[in-house]
N, C-alpha and C positions, 0 to 999 in steps of 0.2 A: 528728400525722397530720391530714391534712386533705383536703376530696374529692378533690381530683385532685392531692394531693402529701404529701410525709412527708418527716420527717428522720432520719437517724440520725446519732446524737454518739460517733467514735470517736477518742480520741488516741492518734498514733503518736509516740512519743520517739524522735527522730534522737540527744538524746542529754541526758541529768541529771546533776544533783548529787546523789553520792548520800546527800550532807547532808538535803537537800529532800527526800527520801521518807520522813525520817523524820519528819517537818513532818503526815502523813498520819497522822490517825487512824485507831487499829485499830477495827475494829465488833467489837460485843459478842458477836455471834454470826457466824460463819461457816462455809463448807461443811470437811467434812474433807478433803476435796482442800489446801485450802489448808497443816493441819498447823501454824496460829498461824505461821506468817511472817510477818517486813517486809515491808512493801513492795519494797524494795529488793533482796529473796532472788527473787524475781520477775519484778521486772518489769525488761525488757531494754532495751539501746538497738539503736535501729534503726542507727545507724552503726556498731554492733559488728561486726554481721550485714552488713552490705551490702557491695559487691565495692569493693575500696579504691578505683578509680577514678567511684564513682558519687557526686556530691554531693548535700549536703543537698535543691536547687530539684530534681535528677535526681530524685531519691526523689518529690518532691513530685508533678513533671511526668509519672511514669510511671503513679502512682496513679492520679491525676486522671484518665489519658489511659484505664487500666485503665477507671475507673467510666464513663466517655463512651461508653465501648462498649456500656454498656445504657441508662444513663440519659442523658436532655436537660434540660440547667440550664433555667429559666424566671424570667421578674423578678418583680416584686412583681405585677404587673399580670398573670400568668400566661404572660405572651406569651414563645415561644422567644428567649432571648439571642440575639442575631445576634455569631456567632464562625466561623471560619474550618470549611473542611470536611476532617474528619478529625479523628480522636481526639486525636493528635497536636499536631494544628496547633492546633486547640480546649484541648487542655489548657495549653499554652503562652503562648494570649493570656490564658485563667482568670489562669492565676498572673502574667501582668504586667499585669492588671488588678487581682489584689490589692496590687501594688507601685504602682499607680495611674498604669500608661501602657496605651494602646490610646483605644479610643473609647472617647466622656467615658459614653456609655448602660453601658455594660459595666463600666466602671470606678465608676460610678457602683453599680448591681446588685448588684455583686459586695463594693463596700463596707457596703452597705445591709443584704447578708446577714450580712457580719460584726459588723456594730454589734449587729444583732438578737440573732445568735449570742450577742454577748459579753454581753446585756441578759440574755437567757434561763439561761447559766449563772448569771450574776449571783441572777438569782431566785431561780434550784434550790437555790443555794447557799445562801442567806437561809434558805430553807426547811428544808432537814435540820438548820443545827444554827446556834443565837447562840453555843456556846460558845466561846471564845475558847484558841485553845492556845500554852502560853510553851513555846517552844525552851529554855531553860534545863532548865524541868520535864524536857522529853523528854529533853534528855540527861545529866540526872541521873540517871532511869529506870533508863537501863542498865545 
């Protein structure tokens, strides 16, 4: 968070292995809602759930298009992205600026956010835990 902006980190799974969830360690403590589940007992994929003609960039592009409705991206420099007018049309050049076509500012922005992004999980991640987990261990576990 920051004065005139904030982030929030939410991951939406279009679709896992559900090998890889088990890759997730369990925390020592958690709510009883949960009831000691996998990950896996949980957590969904968004392509299960979504109308068989919608693809994966659909999902992307309608999110995105969803959040434009309230919110306005801005660059590093604070200043409004310059993207098309309408949520739609705005969300659409986002996501072919994350694929690295539109204008080079945009395309640029919008890669600069992801690097960052990926530096910051990077961090977080350093931070909770050095331990190290063998996939064997875990499914011997079982």
């Amino acid at each position: 968070m920051a004065r005139l902006r904030w982030v929030h980190h939410t991951s939406w799974l279009w679709d896992h292995a559900s090998e890889s969830m088990d890759l997730l360690s369990v925390p020592p403590t958690m709510p009883d809602y949960r009831a000691s589940r996998r990950h896996d007992d949980f957590v969904v994929r968004i392509r299960d759930l979504a109308p068989e003609e919608l693809s994966r960039t659909g999902f992307e592009t309608d999110m995105l298009a969803s959040m434009l409705r309230h919110f306005r991206p801005v660059g590093r420099d604070g200043e409004p992205l310059a993207t098309p007018d309408g949520a739609e049309a705005e969300a659409e050049a986002l996501v072919g600026a994350a694929a690295g076509h539109g204008p080079a500012r945009l395309v640029a922005e919008v890669q600069a956010a992801w690097s960052d992004a990926v530096g910051e999980h990077e961090a977080a991640s350093s931070r909770k835990s050095t331990r190290q987990l063998d996939p064997g261990q875990i499914a011997a576990d079982r």
